[in-house]
C-alpha positions in Angstrom: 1.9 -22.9 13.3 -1.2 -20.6 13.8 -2.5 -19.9 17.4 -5.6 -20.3 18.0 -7.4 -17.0 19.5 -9.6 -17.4 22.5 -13.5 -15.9 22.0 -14.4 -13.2 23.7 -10.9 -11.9 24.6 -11.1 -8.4 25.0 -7.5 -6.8 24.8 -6.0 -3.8 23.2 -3.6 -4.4 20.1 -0.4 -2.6 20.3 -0.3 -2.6 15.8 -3.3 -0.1 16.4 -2.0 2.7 18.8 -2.9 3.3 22.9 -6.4 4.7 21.3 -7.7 1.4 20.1 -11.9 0.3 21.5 -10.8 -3.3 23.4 -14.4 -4.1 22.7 -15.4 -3.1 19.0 -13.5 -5.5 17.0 -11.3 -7.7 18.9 -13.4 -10.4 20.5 -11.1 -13.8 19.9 -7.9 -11.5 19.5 -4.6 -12.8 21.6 -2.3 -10.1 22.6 0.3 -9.3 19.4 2.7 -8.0 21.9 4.2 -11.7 22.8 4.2 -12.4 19.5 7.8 -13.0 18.1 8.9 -11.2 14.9 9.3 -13.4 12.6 13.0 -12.3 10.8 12.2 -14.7 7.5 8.9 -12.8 7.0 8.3 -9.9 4.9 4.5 -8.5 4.7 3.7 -6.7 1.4 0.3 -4.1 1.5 -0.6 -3.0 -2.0 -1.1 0.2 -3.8 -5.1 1.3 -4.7 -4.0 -0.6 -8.1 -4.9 -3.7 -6.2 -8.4 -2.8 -5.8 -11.7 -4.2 -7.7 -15.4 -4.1 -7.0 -16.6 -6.3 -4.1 -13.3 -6.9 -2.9 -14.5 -7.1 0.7 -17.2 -9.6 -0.2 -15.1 -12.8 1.6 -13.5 -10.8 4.3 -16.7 -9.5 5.5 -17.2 -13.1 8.2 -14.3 -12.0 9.1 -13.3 -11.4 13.5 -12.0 -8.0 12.3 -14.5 -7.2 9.8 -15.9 -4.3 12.4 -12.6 -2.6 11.6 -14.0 -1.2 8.3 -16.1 0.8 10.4 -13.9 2.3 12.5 -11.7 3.6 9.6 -14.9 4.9 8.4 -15.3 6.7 11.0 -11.6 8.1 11.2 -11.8 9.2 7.6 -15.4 10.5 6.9 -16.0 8.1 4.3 -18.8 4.7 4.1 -16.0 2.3 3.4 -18.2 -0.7 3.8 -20.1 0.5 1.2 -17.2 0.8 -0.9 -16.0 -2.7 -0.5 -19.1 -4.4 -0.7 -21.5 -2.4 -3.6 -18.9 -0.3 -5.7 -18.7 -1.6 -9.4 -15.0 -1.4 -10.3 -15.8 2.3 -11.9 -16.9 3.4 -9.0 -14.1 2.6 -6.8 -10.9 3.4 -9.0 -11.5 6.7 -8.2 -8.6 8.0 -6.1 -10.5 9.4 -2.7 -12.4 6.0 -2.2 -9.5 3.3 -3.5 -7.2 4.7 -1.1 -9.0 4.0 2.1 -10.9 1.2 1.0 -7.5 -0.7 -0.3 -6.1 0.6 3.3 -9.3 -1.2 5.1 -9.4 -4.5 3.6 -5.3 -4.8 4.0 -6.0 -3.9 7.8 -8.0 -6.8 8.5 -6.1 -9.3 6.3 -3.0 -7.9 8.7 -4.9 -9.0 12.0 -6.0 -11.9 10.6 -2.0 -12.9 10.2 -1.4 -12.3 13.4 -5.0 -14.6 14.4 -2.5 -17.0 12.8 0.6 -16.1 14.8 2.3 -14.9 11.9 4.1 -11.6 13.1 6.4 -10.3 10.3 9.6 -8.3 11.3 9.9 -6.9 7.7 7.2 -4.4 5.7 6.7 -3.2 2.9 4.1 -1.1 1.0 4.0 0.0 -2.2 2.9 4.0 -2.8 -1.0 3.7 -0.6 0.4 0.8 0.9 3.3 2.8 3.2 0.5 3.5 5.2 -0.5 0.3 5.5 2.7 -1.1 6.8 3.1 1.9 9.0 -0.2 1.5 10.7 0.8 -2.4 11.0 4.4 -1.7 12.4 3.0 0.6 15.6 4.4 3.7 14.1 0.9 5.4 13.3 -2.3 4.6 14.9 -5.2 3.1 13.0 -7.4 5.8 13.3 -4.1 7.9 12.5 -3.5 6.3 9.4 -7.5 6.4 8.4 -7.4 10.1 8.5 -4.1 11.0 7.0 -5.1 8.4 4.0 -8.5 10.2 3.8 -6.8 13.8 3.2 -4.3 12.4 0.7 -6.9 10.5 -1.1 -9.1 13.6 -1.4 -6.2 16.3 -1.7 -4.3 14.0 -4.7 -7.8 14.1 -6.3 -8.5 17.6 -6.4 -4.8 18.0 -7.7 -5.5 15.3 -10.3 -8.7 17.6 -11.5 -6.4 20.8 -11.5 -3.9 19.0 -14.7 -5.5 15.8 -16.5 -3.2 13.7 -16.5 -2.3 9.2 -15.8 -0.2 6.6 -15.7 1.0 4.0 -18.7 2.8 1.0 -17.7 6.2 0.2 -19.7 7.7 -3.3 -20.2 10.7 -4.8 -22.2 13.1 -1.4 -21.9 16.6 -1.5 -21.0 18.6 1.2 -19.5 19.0 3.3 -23.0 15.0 3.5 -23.3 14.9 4.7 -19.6 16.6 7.6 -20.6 15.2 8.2 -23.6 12.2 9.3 -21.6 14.1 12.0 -20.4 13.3 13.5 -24.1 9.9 13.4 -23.3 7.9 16.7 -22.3 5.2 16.2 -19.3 5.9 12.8 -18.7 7.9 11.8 -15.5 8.7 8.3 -13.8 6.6 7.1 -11.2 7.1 3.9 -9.9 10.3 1.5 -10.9 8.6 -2.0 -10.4 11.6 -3.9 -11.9 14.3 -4.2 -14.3 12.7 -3.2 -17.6 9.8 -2.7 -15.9 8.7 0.6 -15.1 5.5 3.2 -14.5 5.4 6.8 -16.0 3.0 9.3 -15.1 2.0 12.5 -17.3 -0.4 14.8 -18.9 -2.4 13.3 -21.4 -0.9 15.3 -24.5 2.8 13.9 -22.8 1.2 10.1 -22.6 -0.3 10.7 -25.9 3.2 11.2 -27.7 4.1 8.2 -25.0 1.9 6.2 -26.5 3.1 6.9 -30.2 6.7 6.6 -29.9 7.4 4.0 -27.0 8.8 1.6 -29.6 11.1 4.1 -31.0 12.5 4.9 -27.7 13.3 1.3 -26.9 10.1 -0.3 -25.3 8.3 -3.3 -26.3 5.0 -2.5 -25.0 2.8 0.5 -23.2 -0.3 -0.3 -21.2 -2.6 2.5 -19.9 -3.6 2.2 -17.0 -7.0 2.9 -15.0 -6.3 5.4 -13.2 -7.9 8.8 -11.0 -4.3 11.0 -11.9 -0.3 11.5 -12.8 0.5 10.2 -9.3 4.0 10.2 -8.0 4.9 13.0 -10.8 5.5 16.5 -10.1 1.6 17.0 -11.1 0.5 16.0 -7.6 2.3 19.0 -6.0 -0.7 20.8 -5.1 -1.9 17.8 -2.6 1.5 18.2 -0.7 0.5 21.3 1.5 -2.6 19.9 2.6 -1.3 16.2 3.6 2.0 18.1 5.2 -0.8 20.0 7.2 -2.3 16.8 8.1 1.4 14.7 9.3 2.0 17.6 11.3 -0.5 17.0 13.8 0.1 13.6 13.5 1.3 11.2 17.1 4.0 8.8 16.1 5.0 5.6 18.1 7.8 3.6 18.0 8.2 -0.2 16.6 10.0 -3.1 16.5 9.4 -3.7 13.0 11.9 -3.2 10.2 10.4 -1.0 7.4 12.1 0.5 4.1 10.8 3.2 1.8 9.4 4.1 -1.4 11.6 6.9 -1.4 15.0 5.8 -1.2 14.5 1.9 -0.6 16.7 2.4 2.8 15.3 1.3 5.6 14.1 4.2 8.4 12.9 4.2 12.0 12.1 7.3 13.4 8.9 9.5 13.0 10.9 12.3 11.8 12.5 10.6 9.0 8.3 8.8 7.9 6.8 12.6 8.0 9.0 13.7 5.4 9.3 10.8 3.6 5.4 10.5 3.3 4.9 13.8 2.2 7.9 13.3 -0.4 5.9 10.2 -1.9 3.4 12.2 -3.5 5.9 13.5 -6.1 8.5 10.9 -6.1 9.1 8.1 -7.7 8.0 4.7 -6.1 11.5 2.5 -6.0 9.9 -0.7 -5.3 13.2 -2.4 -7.2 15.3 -1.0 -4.6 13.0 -1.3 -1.6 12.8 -5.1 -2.5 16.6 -5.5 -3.2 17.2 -4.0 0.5 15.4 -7.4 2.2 18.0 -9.7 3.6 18.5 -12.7 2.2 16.7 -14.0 5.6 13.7 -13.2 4.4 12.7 -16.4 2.8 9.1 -15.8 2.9 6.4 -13.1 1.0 2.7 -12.6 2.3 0.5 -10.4 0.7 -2.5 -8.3 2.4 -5.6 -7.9 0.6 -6.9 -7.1 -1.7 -4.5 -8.1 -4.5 -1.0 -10.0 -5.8 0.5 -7.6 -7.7 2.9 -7.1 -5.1 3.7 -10.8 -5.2 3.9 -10.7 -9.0 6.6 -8.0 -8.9 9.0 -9.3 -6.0 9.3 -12.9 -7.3 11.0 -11.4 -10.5 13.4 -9.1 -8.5 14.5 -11.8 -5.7 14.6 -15.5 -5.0 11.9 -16.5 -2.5 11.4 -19.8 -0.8 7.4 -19.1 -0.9 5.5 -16.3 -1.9 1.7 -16.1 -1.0 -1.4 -13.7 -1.7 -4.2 -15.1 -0.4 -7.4 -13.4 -1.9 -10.1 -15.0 0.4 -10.7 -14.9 3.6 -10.6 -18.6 3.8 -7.3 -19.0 2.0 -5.5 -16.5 4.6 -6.9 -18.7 7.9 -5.7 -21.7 6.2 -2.0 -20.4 6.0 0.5 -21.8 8.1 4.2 -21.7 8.0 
């Protein structure tokens, strides 16, 4: 059941790093440290995909709505502004969906733990690593704020160097996979499922995409609204200044159980999350595999804000007992397991 926070608590929480204000956002907050991991929990935090305009308009009566400006404040940017009065033009652009997905999926996460809801397992998808990694203790909040800030602006900047996106493929089986190794400039970027995958490219190599996906054994191709080729070998140019970044980086330790976009293995140490977020800018996203690696003890799939794509993929990878994405700020207090 959900515990009931007390008003005007003022502790630190231990998901935010030693550096966290006790008294800018977490009057009613109990202290997340006695909470038990939950082992039939997974938490999912979305990609910038997830993001739309006004997306923080129900989360803003929110305990942990003063949050949003702390991450503000870490990254350089006005992310209330972008949650609240960004048209959803304005915010697919890949310097403010980053930290503004990053925000709102910060205070959906405390507001699961308002509700006692502590879940050992977590996984993000591409932005969302960050997320998780913030959430787990590994990285600090304002920690994860700035490194998302330089990768946001830095994978922009690369994306103006090469034009370039991203076009979803559905219906392909393993002969139409590597049929796209014919392709020139075009690279996979995220494997969502079985026959269900993500390609990034220049626009000439989506172009001939576009053209011939039925010939190479794919039932349909969706472009998709996006600031660049991410998670394709176009992004390279970003990788310096975000290694620059994780370098000065201070890394905790956690209790939490998270697997990677990288190689869908589970990792620990802050050794192994440096390089594996600077290899994510290039790499393909193996969300099949990531997903695959939960135990079949985890019976139960919550998803942060602000989306469900995350609950859309999983639930046609693995059996779960109950998936849910609440999208208000209402239907996330009301959750109880």
């Amino acid at each position: 059941m959900g515990s009931t926070p007390t008003p005007g608590t003022n502790v630190k929480s231990p998901n935010f790093g030693d550096n966290t204000k006790d008294t800018m956002y977490v009057l009613g907050m109990s202290d997340r440290s006695t909470l038990p991991l939950r082992d039939d929990l997974v938490a999912l935090f979305p990609g910038q995909g997830s993001l739309f305009g006004g997306a923080g308009l129900s989360w803003k009566a929110s305990l942990h709505w003063p949050l949003v400006a702390r991450i503000s404040g870490a990254s350089g940017l006005d992310v209330e502004s972008l949650l609240i009065n960004a048209t959803d033009e304005e915010v697919v652009r890949t310097d403010r969906a980053q930290i503004a997905t990053f925000a709102l999926s910060m205070v959906a996460y405390q507001e699961l733990l308002d509700r006692g809801l502590r879940p050992r397992y977590l996984l993000g998808h591409s932005l969302g690593e960050f997320s998780a990694l913030v959430a787990s203790g590994l990285l600090s909040l304002d920690d994860g704020a700035r490194l998302i800030g330089v990768r946001g602006a830095a994978m922009a900047r690369a994306a103006e160097t090469t034009a370039g996106s991203m076009i979803a493929l559905m219906g392909g089986d393993d002969a139409a996979r590597d049929a796209l190794d014919t392709l020139d400039e075009v690279w996979v970027a995220n494997i969502n499922g079985t026959g269900q995958i993500v390609v990034s490219g220049t626009t000439r190599g989506l172009d001939d995409l576009l053209e011939r996906h039925k010939e190479l054994g794919w039932r349909r191709a969706t472009p998709l609204n996006v600031g660049g080729a991410f998670h394709s070998p176009l992004m390279a140019p970003a990788q310096g200044e975000l290694d620059s970044a994780l370098a000065g980086t201070q890394w905790a330790s956690t209790e939490a159980t998270l697997i990677a976009n990288v190689d869908g293995q589970v990792h620990t140490t802050a050794g192994e999350w440096q390089d594996l977020l600077s290899r994510q800018l290039t790499s393909p996203v193996e969300f099949l595999d990531a997903t695959l690696a939960l135990p079949e003890s985890v019976t139960t799939s919550i998803e942060m804000a602000p989306g469900a794509i995350l609950t859309g993929l999983t639930k046609r990878i693995r059996a779960f007992e109950r998936q849910y994405a609440p999208s208000t700020l209402t239907e996330l207090q009301e959750l109880t397991l």
